[in-house]
N, C-alpha and C positions, 0 to 999 in steps of 0.2 A: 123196865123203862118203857112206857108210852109217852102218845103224842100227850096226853091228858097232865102228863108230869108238867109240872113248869117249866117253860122253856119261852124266848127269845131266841127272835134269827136276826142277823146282822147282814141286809144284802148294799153292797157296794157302802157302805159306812153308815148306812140307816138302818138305827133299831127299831123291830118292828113285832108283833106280836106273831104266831104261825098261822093265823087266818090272813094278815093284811098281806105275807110272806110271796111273794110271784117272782117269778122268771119267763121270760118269752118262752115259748114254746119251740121257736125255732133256735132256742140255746143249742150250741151241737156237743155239750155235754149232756141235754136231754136225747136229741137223738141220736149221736153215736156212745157216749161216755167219754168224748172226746175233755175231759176233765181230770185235774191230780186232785187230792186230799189227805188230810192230816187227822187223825184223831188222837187226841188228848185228854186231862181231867184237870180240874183245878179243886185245892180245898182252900178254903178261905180267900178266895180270891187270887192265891198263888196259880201259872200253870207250871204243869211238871214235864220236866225237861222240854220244856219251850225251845232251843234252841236245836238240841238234834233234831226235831221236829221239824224245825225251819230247816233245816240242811237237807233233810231228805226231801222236804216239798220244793224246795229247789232245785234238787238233782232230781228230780221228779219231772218236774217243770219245763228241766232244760233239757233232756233228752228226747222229752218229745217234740222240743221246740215249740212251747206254749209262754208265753209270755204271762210273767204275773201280774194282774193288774196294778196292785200296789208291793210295798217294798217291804222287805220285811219287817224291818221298823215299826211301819202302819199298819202293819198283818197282828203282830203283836200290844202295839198302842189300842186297835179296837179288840182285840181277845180280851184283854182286860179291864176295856171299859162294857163290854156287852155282858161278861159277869159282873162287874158291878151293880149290873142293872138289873141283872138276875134274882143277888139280892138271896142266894142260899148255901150252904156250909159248903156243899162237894156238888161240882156241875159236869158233865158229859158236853167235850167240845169239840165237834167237827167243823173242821175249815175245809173247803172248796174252792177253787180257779177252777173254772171252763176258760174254752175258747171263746166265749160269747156268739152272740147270734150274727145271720148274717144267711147268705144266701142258702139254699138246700143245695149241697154238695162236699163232695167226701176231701173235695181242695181244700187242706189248712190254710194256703197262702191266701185265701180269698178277704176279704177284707170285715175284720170281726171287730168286735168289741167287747172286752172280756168279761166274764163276771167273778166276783166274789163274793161267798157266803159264809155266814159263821153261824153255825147253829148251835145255842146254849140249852142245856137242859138239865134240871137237876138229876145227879146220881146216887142214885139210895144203894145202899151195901150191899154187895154181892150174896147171896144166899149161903149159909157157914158150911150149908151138907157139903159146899165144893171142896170145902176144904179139910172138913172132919171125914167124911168119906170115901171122895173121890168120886171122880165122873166116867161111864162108860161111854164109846168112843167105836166111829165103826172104819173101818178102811173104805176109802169111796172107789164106785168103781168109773167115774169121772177122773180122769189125768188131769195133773197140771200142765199146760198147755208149753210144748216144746222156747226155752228160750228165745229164738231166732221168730218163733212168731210173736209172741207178748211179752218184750222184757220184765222178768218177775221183781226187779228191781224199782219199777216204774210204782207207786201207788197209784191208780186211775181209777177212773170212775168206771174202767170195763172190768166188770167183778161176774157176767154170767157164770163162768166158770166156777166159781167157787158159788155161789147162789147153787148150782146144782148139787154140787158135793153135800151141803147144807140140807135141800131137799131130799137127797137119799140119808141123812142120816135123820133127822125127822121122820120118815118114814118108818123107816127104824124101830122109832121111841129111841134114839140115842141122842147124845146131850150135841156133837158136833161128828165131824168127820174130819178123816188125816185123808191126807192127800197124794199121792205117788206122781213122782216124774216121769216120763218117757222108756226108762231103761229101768223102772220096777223097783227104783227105790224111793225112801220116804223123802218128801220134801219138808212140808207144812200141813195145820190148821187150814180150815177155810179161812179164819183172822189170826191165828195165833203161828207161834212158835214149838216144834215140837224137840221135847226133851228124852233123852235115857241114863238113866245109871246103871250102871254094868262094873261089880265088886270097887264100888265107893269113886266110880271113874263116871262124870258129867259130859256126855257127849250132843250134842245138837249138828244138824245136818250142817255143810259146808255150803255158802251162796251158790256156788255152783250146781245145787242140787236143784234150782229151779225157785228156790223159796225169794220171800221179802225179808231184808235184812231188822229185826226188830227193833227198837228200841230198848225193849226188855231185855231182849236176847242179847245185843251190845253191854249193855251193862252188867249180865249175868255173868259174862265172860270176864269183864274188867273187874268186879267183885271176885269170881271165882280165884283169880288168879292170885289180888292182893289179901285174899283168906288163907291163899297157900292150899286151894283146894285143888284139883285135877280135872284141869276143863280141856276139852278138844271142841275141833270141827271135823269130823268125819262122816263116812256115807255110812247107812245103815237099813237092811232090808224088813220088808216090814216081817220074817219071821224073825230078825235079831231082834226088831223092836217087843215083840211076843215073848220073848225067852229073857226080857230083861229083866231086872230086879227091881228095880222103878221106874215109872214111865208119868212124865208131865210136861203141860204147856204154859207160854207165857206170851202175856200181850198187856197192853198200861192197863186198861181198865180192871181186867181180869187177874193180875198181877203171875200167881204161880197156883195149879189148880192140878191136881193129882189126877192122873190115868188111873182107874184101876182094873178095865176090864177092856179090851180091845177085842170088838165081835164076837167071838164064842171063847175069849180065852183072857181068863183070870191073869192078872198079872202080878207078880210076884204072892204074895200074900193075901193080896186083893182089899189091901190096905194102903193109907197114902202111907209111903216113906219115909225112913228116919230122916236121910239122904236130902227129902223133900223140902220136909220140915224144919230142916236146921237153915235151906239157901233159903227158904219163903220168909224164915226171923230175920238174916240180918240180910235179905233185899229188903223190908220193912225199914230196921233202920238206916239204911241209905237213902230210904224215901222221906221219912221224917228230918233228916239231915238236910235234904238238897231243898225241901218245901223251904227249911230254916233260911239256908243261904241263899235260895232267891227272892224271896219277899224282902231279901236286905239289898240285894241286886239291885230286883226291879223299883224299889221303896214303894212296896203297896204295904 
């Protein structure tokens, strides 16, 4: 995905093409990332899981004490009129609250004006090698940044941390990089969710490990369970992550994308998993289900 894709941005309720697209410079989501955000996809016009989405940009929102500019109501009324405008099968949509612009200083309370942006973009298929092959993946040696300074719960636009993790896996030649906490175990992705199977048992790290709670990841869990499959939340180091029998992540756009090689060490068979494969079919059909039931929801 490039800027070059088609795409429409929606700032404060006017659609606009990405040349006409501006924010003040003195936004202090420009200069601190003092900003939450939401990313999501739509096909046909549907968004998918629109509503967890809105929970978590609101607990997002409100922990740091950012006020949203508009309600969520109207958050979702222009998401689905800005694809409509868009105007293509499957879009890439990122929503944006800052704090708006307003004086240069690090006071929130000082007196702003918020903004909101919606950026639509068309999203073309994910590449199949992700999924027929599997992707290697490097352990970064960037930490996730101690709870108590950056709630990892927060989505914000203060993402350098993970931007670096990124950078050293790129460097690499690696597709992304996993993340470690404070105390040397795994949390997350720079965007994603990370997964292990360990003898047919689906384990993903506990929130407390520093990570963001996913969207994917919440629903993996509520699938897993009503499949009768064996899911937990527990911690896991990254040699148990090494020594497991499947290793994959999950995030909306990217859905479910097999580990098969973590830094110098093959993981299981160095193939995507039976494991994998069978929760990435019927996460598929939960996802064609829910597009079904909300386009009857929303009556798009």
């Amino acid at each position: 995905m490039t800027i070059k894709d088609k795409t429409l941005v929606n700032i404060n309720g006017q659609i606009l093409k990405p040349e006409q697209a501006s924010v003040s410079v003195f936004d202090r989501g420009f200069l601190y990332g003092d900003s939450v955000y939401e990313v999501t996809m739509t096909l046909d016009g549907v968004p998918f899981m629109v509503e967890d989405h809105m929970d978590r940009l609101e607990k997002s929102a409100s922990k740091i004490g950012l006020p949203l500019p508009f309600a969520r109501e109207e958050i979702v009324r222009q998401l689905i009129t800005t694809v409509k405008s868009l105007g293509v099968k499957k879009s890439y949509v990122r929503i944006v609250c800052t704090r708006g612009a307003g004086e240069i200083t690090l006071d929130p309370t000082k007196e702003q004006t918020g903004n909101f942006i919606l950026i639509c973009k068309e999203l073309h298929p994910n590449p199949s090698h992700w999924y027929d092959k599997g992707v290697w993946m490097v352990i970064a040696d960037v930490i996730k940044k101690h709870q108590r300074a950056t709630d990892p719960s927060v989505k914000s636009g203060n993402y350098l941390n993970n931007v670096m993790a990124m950078a050293e896996a790129k460097q690499a030649g690696a597709f992304d990089a996993i993340m470690l906490n404070h105390q040397g175990m795994v949390s997350e992705g720079t965007t994603s969710n990370i997964w292990i199977v360990k003898d047919g048992k689906f384990i993903t790290p506990p929130l407390d490990a520093g990570l963001l709670g996913g969207i994917t990841r919440k629903s993996l869990l509520d699938l897993g369970k009503n499949q009768n499959l064996q899911m937990s939340e527990a911690n896991f180091s990254p040699e148990e992550m090494k020594k497991a029998d499947e290793v994959f992540l999950t995030s909306t756009t990217k859905e479910i994308v097999p580990i098969v090689k973590i830094d110098d060490q093959v993981i299981g068979s160095g193939q995507p998993g039976v494991n994998t494969r069978k929760l990435h079919a019927l996460y598929q059909d939960l996802m064609v289900k829910h597009y079904k039931s909300e386009k009857s929801r929303l009556n798009i």
